[in-house]
C-alpha positions as CSV (number, residue, x, y, z in Angstrom):
1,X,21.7,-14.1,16.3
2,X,20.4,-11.5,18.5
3,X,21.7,-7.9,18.2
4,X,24.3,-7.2,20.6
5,X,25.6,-11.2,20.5
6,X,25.5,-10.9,16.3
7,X,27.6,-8.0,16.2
8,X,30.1,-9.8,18.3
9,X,30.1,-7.8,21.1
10,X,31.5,-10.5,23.5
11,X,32.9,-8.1,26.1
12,X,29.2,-6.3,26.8
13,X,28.0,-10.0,26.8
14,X,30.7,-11.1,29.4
15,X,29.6,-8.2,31.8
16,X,25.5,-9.5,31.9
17,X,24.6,-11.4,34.8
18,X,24.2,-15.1,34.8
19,X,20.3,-14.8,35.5
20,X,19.6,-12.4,32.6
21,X,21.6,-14.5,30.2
22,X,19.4,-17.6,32.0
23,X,16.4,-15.9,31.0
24,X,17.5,-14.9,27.8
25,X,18.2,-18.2,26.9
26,X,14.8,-19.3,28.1
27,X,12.9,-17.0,26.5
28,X,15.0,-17.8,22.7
29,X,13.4,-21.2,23.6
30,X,10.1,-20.2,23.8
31,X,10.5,-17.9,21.0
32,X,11.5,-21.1,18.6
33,X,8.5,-22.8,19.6
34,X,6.3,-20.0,18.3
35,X,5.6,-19.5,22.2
36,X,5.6,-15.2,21.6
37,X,3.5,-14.1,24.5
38,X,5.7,-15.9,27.0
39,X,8.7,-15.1,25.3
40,X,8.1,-11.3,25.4
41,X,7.6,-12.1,29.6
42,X,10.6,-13.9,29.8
43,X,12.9,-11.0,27.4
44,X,11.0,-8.6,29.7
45,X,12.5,-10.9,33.1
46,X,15.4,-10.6,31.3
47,X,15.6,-6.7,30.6
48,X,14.5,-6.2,34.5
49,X,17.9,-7.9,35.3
50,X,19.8,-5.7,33.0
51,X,18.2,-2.9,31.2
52,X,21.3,-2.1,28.7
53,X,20.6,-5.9,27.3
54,X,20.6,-4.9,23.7
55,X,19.2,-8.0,22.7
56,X,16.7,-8.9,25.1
57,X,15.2,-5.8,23.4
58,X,15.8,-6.4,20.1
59,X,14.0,-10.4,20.1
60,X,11.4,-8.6,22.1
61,X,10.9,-6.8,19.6
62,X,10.7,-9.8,16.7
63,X,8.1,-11.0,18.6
64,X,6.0,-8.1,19.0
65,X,5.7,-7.6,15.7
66,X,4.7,-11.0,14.9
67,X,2.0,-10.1,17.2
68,X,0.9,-7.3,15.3
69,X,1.9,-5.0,18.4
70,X,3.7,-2.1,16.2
71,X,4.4,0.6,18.8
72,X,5.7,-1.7,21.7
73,X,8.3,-3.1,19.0
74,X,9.1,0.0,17.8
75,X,9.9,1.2,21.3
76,X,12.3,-1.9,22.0
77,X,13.6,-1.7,18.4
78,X,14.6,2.0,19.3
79,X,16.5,0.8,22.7
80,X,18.4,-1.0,20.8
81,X,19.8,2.1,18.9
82,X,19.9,3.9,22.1
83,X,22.6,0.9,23.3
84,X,24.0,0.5,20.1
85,X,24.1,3.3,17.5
86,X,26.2,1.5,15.0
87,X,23.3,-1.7,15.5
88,X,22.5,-2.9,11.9
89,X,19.4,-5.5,13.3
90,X,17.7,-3.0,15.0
91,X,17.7,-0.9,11.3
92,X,16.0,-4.5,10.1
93,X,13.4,-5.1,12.6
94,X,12.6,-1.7,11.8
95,X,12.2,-2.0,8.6
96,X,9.8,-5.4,9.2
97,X,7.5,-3.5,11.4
98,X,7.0,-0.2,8.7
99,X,6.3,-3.0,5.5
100,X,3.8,-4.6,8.3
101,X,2.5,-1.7,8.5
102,X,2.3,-1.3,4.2
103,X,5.3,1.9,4.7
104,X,7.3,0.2,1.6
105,X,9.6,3.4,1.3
106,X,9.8,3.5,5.0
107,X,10.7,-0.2,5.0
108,X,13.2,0.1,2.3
109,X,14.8,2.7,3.8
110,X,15.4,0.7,7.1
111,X,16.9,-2.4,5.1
112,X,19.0,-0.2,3.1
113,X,20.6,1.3,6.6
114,X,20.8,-1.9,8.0
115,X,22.9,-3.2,4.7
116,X,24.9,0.1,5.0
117,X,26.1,-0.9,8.2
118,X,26.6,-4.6,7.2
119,X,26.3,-5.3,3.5
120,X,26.9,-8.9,3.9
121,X,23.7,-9.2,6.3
122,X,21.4,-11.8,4.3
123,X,18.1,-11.1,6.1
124,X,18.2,-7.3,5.2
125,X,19.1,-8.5,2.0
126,X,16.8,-11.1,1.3
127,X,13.7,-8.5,2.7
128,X,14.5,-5.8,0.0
129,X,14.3,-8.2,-2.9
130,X,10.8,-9.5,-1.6
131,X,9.4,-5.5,-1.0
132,X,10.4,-4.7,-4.4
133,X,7.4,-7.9,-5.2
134,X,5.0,-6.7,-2.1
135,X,5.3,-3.0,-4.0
136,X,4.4,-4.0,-7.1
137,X,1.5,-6.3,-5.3
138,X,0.3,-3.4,-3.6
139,X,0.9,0.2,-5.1
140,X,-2.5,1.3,-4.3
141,X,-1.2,2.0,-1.3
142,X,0.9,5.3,-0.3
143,X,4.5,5.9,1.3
144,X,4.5,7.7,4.3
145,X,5.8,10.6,2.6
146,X,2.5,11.0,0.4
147,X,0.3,11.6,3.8
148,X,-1.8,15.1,3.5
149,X,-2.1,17.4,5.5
150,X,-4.7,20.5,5.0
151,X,-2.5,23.0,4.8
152,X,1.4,22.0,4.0
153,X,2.6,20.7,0.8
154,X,3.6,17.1,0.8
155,X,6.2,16.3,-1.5
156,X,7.7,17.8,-4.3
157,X,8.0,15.3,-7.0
158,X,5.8,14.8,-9.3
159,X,3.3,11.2,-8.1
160,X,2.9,12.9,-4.8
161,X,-0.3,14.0,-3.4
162,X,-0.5,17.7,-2.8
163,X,-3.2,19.3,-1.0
164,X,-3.2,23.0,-0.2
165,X,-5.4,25.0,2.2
166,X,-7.8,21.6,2.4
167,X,-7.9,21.9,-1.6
168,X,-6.9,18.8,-3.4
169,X,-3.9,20.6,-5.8
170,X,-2.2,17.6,-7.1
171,X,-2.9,13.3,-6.6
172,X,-0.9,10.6,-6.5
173,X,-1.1,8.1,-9.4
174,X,0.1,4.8,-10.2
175,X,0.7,2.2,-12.9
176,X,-0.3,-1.6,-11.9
177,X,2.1,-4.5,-13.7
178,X,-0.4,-7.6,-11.7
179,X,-2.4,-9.4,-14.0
180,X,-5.6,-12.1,-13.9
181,X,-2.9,-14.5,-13.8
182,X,-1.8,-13.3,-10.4
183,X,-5.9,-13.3,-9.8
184,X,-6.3,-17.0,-7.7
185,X,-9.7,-18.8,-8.2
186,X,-12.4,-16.2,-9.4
187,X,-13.0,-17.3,-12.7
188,X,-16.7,-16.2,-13.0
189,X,-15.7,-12.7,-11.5
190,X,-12.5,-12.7,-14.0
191,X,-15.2,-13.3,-17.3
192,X,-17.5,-10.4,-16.3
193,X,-14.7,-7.7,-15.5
194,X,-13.2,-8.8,-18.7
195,X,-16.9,-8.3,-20.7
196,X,-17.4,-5.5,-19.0
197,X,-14.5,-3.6,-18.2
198,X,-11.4,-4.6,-19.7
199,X,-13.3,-4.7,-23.5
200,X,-14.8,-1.2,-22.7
201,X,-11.4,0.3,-21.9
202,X,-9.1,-1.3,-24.8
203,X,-11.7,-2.1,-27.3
204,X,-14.7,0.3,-26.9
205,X,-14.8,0.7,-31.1
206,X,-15.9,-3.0,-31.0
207,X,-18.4,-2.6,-28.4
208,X,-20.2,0.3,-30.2
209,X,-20.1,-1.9,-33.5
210,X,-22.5,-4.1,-32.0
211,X,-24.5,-1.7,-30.6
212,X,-23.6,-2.6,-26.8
213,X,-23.7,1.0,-24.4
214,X,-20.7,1.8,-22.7
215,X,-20.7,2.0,-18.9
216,X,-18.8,4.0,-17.0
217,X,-18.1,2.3,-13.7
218,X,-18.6,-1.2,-12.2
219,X,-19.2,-1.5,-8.5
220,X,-17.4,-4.4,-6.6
221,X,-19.1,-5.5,-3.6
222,X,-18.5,-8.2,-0.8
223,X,-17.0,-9.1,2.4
224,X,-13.8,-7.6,3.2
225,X,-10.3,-8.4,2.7
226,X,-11.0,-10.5,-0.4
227,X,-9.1,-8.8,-3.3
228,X,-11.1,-5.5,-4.7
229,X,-8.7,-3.5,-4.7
230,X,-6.3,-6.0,-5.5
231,X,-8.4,-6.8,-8.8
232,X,-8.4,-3.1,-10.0
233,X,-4.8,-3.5,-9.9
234,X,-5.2,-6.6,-11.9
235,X,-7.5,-5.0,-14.0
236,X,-5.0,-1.2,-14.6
237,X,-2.3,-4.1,-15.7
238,X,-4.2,-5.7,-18.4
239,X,-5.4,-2.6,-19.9
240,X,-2.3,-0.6,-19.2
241,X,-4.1,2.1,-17.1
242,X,-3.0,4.5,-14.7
243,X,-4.8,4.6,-11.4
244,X,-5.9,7.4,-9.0
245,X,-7.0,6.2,-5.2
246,X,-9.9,8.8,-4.4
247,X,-9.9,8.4,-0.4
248,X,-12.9,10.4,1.3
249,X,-10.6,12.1,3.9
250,X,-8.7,13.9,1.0
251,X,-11.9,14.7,-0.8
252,X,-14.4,16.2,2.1
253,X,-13.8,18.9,4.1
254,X,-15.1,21.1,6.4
255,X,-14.7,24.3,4.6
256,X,-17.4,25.2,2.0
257,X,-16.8,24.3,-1.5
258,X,-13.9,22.5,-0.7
259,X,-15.0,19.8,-1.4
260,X,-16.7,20.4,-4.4
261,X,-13.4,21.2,-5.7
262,X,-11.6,18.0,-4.3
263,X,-14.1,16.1,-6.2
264,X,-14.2,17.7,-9.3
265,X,-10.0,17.8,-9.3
266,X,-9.9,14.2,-9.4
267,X,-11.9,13.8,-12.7
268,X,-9.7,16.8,-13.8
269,X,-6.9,15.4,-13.3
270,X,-7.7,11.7,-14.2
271,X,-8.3,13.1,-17.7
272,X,-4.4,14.2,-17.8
273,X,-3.1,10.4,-16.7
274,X,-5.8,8.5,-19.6
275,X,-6.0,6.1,-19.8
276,X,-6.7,6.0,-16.4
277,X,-9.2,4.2,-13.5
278,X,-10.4,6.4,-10.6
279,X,-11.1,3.8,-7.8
280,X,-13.1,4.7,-5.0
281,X,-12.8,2.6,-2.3
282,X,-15.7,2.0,0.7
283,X,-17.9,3.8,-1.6
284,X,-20.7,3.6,0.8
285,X,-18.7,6.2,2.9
286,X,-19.1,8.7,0.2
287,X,-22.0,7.5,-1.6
288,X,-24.8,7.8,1.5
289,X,-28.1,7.8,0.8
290,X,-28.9,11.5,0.5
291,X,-32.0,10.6,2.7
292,X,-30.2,10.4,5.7
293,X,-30.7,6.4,5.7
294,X,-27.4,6.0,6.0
295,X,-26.7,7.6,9.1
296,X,-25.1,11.0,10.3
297,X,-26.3,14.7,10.7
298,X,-25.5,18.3,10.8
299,X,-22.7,19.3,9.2
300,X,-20.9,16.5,8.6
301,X,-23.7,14.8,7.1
302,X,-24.1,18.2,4.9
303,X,-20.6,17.8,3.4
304,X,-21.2,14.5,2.5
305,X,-24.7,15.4,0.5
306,X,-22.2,17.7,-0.8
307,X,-19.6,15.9,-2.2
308,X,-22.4,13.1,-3.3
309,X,-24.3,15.8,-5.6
310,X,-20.7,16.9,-7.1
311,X,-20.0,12.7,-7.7
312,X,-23.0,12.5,-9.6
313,X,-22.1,15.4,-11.4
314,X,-18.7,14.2,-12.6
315,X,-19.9,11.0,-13.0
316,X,-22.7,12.8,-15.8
317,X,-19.8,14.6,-17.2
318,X,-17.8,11.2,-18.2
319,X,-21.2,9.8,-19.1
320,X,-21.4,12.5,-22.0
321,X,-17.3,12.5,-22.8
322,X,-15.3,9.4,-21.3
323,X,-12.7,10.4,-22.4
324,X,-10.5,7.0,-21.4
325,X,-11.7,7.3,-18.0
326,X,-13.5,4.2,-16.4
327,X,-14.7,4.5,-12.3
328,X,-14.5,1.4,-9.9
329,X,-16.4,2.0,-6.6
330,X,-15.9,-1.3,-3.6
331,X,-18.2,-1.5,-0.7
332,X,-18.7,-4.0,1.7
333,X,-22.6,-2.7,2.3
334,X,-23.9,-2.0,-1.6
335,X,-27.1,-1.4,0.2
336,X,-25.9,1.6,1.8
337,X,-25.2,3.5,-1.9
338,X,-27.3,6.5,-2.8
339,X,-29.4,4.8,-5.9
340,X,-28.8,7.6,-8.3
341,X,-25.1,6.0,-8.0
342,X,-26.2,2.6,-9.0
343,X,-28.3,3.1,-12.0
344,X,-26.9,2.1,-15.5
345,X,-24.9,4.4,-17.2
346,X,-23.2,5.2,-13.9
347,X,-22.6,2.5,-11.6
348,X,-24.4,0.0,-13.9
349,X,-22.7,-3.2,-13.4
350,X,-22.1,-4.8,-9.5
351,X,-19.9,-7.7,-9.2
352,X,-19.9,-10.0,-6.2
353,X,-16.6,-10.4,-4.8
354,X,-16.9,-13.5,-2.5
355,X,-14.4,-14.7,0.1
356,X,-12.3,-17.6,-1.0
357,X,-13.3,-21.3,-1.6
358,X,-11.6,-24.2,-0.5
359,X,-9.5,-24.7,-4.2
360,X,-9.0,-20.6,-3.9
361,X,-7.5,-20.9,-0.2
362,X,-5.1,-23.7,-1.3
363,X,-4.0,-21.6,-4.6
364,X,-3.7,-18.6,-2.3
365,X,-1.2,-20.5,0.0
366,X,0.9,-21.8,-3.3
367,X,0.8,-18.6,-4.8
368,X,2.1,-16.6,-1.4
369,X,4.4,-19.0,-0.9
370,X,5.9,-19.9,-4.2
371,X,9.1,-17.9,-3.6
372,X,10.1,-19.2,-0.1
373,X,12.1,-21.8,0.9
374,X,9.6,-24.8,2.0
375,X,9.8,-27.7,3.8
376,X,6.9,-30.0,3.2
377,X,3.9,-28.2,3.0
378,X,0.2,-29.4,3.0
379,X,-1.3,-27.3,1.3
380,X,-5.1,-28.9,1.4
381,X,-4.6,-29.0,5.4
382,X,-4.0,-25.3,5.1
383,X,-6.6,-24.8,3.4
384,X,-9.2,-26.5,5.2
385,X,-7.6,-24.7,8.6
386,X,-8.9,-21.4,7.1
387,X,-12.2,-22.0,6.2
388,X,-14.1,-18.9,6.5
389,X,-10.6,-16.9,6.1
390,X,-10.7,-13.9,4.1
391,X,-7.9,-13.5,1.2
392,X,-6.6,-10.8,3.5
393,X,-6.1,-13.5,6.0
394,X,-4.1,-15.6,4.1
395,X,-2.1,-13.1,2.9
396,X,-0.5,-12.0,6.4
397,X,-0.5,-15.8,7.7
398,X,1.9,-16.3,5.0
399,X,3.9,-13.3,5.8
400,X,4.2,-14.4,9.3
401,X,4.9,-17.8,9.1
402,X,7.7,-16.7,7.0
403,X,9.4,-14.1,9.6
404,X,9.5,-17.4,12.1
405,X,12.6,-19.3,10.8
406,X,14.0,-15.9,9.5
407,X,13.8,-14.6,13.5
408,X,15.2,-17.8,14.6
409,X,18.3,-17.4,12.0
410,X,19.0,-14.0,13.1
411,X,18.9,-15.2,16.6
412,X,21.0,-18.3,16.1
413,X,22.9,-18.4,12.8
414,X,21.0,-21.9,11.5
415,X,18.8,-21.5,8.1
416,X,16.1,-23.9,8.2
417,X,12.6,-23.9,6.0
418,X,9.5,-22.5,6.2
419,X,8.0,-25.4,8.0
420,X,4.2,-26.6,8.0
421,X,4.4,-25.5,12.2
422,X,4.9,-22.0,10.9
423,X,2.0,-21.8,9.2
424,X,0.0,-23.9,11.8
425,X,1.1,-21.5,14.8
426,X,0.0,-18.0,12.7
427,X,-3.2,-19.4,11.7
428,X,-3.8,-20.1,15.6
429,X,-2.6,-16.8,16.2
430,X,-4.6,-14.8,13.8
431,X,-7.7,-16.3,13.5
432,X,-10.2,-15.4,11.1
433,X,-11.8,-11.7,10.5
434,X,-15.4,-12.6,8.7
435,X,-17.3,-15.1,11.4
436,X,-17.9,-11.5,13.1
437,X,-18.7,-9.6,10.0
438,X,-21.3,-12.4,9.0
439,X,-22.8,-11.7,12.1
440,X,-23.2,-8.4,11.9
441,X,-24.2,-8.1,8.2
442,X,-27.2,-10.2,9.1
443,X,-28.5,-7.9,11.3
444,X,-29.2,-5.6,8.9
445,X,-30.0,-7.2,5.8
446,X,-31.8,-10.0,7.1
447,X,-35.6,-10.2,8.3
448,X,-36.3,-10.9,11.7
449,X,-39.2,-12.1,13.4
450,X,-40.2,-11.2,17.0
451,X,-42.6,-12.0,19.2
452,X,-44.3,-9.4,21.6
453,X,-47.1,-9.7,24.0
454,X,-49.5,-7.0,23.3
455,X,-52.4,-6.9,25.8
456,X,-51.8,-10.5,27.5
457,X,-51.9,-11.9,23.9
458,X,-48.7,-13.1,21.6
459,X,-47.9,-11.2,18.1
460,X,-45.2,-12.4,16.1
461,X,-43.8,-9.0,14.2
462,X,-41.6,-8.8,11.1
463,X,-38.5,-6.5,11.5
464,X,-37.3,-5.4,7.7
465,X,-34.2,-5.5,7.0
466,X,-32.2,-2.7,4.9
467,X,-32.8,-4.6,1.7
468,X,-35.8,-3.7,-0.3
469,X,-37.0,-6.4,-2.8
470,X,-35.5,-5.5,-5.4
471,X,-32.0,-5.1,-3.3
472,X,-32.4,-8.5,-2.5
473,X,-32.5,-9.8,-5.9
474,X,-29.6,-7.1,-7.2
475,X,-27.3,-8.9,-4.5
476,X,-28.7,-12.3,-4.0
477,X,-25.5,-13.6,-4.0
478,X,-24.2,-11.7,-1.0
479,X,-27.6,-12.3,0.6
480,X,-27.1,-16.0,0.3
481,X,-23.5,-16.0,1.3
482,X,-24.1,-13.9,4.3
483,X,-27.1,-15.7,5.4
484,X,-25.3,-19.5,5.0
485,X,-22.1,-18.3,7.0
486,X,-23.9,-16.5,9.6
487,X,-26.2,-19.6,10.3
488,X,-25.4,-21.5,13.6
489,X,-25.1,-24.8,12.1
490,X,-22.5,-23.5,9.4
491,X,-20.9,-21.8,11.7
492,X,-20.6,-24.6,13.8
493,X,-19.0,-26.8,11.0
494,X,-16.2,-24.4,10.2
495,X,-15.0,-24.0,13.7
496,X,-15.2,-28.1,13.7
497,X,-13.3,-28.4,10.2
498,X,-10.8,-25.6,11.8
499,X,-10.1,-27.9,14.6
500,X,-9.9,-31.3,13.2
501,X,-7.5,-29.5,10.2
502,X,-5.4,-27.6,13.1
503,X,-5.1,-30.6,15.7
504,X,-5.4,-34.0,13.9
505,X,-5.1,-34.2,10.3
C-alpha cells in the first residue's frame, strides 16, 4: 500500500478530492501493468490536484527508480518525509534508490529506519536480508562514507580510505567470500585463471619445481559489464586474498609528486594486507601509451606519463620480491596499454573476457533469480530475449523485475510472484548496452577501405586501424567478436531473435 493509505491515515485520505483519488487510482493501474512513464503522468495529475498527497509522491517515486531516474525519486521520496515525518515507506524507497545506486551502507541504513519505525514491515525486511548477499556480490565497491576528498580525512576506522593533502595516506581493503562456483558459463576463462593465477598465489613452490616463471599480473580484457571485476572477486575467494581497488582519481593528481607517492603507497601498503590482489580497473586510463597515442596533452597528459613511469616501477619491484602480491589490470581497449605494461613478467598473461552465450544468459537468469519467489519462468525465452546483453544487463533486469510485484504489494497488500511479465517488461525497458559499443570498437580496430577521387580518377585507400599485426593476433578473439557483432547481418539477426523471443514465443 502506498504511504499515507499504508500507515492508515484514513482521515488525511478522507480530506483528498474525488479527482486526485480518481487519478491516483488510475495511475496504480498503469503502474501494475509495468506502464511507468504514464504512471509518473498520471501521480503527477494527481499531485497537481493536491500537493500534500503523500502517496501520489511516494508511487511516483517507485516508479522513477525503476526507471533508473535517481534524483527525481529521491525528490518525491523526500516529500513524503516533508508530509509525513514519522513515514516508514519513504525510509524504504530510499533505501532502494541508494543499493541502485551500489550505496550498500547507505541502503542499509534507510531499511533499518524504515524497520525502526515499523519492525513488522516485510519489504524493508525482506531488502536487508538480500543486501547483506548484493554486499558480499559486490565489495569491490565503496560506501559512501569511503569517498575522498584531497584534503579532509574520510573515516576513521580502520578499511576506510584516507587521503590527505591529495596524498593517498591509508586505502580501503577487502576480503571476497564469491567463488568459480558463483562464476556462470566461462569455463575456458575459469581453466586459465586457475593455471595462471590461482596456482601462482597458493602454490607458487610447485610452480618453481617445474621450472615454470612466475608472473605477476594477468590483464582481463573485453567488452564491458561482463564480470572482471566480478572474477577478481571470485578469484580473492579461492585464494583467500585481500584486495585493494587502485582507482585513477585517487592515484593522480595535479600536484607534483603526488602522484608518484599515491602510486607507490598502494604497493606499500598491499605488502601489509598479503596475501593480497591490487586490481586496477580501466587500466587503459592509467596505462596510456607514453607516446601520446592514446590521447591527451599538457599537463594532464604529463601526470599520467607520471604515474605510468612510477607503475612500471612498482611493478619491477614485485618482479624482483612478490612478496604475496599478484596485480589484475581490466580494460575494455587492451590496445590502448602502454607495451612496457604488457610484456611478460609484468602484464604477461591477457584473458578474453567475452559477453555471455546463450547457455551463460539462461545460467545468469537462474542464478539471479534462485532466491525469489517465481512463478513460471522460461528461462530459455529469457535468454534468447537478451542476446547481445551484457552480464551487467542481466544483472539489473533481474533486480527490476523483482521490485515490480514488491511495489505492487506495498501499494496494495497482495503478495504475488515474480512473474515471466516482469522480466519481459524490464528487458523492453532496458535494452541492451553492447550493439553501440560493437559499433564503436570497430571503428578503431578495424581496417577500412575508402575510395577517393584523386585527379578525376578513383583510388581505393586503406585506413589502419589501432591494431598492429601483432595486436591482432594477441587479441584475436576480441577482434573476431567485435567484428561478428558489429556486422549488419548479425546485428540484424539479434534484433530479429529479440523480437520473435519478446512478442511471440
Amino acid at each position: 500500500m502506498a504511504a499515507s493509505d499504508d500507515s492508515g491515515k484514513k482521515s488525511k485520505i478522507d480530506t483528498l478530492s474525488p479527482k486526485a483519488k480518481e487519478l491516483y487510482k488510475r495511475a496504480g493501474s498503469l503502474f501494475e501493468e509495468n506502464s511507468f512513464e504514464e504512471a509518473i503522468q498520471m501521480y503527477s495529475q494527481a499531485i497537481g490536484e493536491d500537493p500534500k498527497y503523500a502517496s501520489a509522491y511516494f508511487n511516483r517515486a517507485l516508479a522513477y527508480a525503476i526507471l533508473n531516474k535517481y534524483e527525481e525519486a529521491t525528490r518525491d521520496a523526500e516529500k513524503v518525509l516533508d508530509i509525513e515525518p514519522n513515514s516508514y515507506d519513504a525510509p524504504y524507497v530510499m533505501g532502494i534508490i541508494a543499493e541502485y545506486q551500489n550505496d550498500f551502507d547507505g541502503a542499509k541504513e534507510w531499511y533499518e529506519k524504515s524497520l525502526a519505525r515499523n519492525p513488522k514491515y516485510e519489504q524493508a525486511k525482506s531488502r536487508l536480508e538480500q543486501l547483506q548477499q548484493k554486499a558480499a556480490k559486490h565489495p569491490e565497491i565503496p560506501s559512501s562514507a569511503t569517498t575522498t576528498s584531497t584534503s579532509t580525512k574520510i573515516a576513521e576506522n580502520s578499511n576506510s580510505t584516507v587521503m590527505e593533502e591529495g596524498q593517498l595516506k591509508k586505502l580501503r581493503w577487502h576480503k571476497s567470500s564469491l567463488k568459480f562456483e558463483d562464476v556462470v558459463g566461462m569455463e575456458k576463462q575459469k581453466k586459465l585463471i586457475y593455471e595462471n593465477v590461482i596456482l601462482a598465489i597458493k602454490k607458487p613452490e610447485l610452480l618453481k619445481a617445474y621450472g615454470k616463471k612466475l608472473g605477476l599480473g594477468v590483464i582481463f580484457y573485453g567488452p564491458p559489464g561482463n564480470g572482471k571485476t566480478y572474477l577478481v572477486n571470485a578469484i580473492a575467494g579461492e585464494t583467500g586474498s585481500n584486495v585493494i581497488i587502485a582507482r585513477i582519481n585517487e592515484i593522480v593528481d595535479m600536484y607534483a609528486g603526488n602522484t608518484e607517492k599515491n602510486m607507490h603507497a598502494i604497493f606499500e601498503q598491499a605488502r601489509k594486507y598479503t596475501p593480497c590482489i591490487i586490481f586496477f580497473d580501466e587500466l587503459d586510463a592509467l596505462g596510456v601509451k607514453r607516446d601520446g597515442g592514446g590521447g591527451g596533452g599538457g599537463e594532464s597528459q604529463s601526470f599520467m606519463r607520471m604515474a605510468v613511469n612510477q607503475f612500471l616501477q612498482e611493478l619491477d619491484g614485485v618482479e624482483k620480491n612478490p612478496e604475496g602480491l599478484f596485480v589484475i589490470g581490466a580494460t575494455n581497449s587492451p590496445w590502448d596499454i602502454d607495451p612496457a605494461l604488457k610484456r611478460s613478467k609484468r602484464f604477461g598473461e591477457t584473458i578474453y573476457i567475452p559477453s555471455p552465450r546463450y547457455k551463460e544468459r539462461k545460467g545468469s537468469f537462474m542464478y539471479n533469480t534462485r532466491k525469489m519467489p517465481l512463478g513460471r519462468i522460461d528461462y530459455g525465452r529469457l535468454a534468447r530475449a537478451t542476446m547481445g546483453f551484457s552480464q551487467a544487463d542481466i544483472d539489473e533486469i533481474c533486480d527490476k523485475a523483482a521490485l515490480i510485484p514488491a511495489a505492487e504489494e506495498d501499494r496494495t497488500g497482495r503478495k504475488r510472484k515474480v512473474e515471466m511479465r516482469d522480466f519481459m517488461r524490464m528487458i523492453k525497458q532496458h535494452g541492451n548496452t553492447l550493439d553501440e559499443w560493437y559499433a564503436m570498437v570497430r571503428k578503431d580496430i578495424v581496417n577500412k577501405t575508402e575510395t577517393q577521387i584523386v585527379d578525376g580518377k578513383k583510388q581505393t585507400i586503406v585506413k589502419e586501424g589501432k591494431l598492429s599485426p601483432e595486436e591482432k593476433q594477441k587479441y584475436k578473439a576480441m577482434v573476431k567478436d567485435v567484428k561478428k557483432n558489429s556486422s549488419a547481418w548479425y546485428t540484424m539477426g539479434k534484433k530479429i531473435v529479440r523480437s520473435f523471443s519478446l512478442y511471440v514465443i
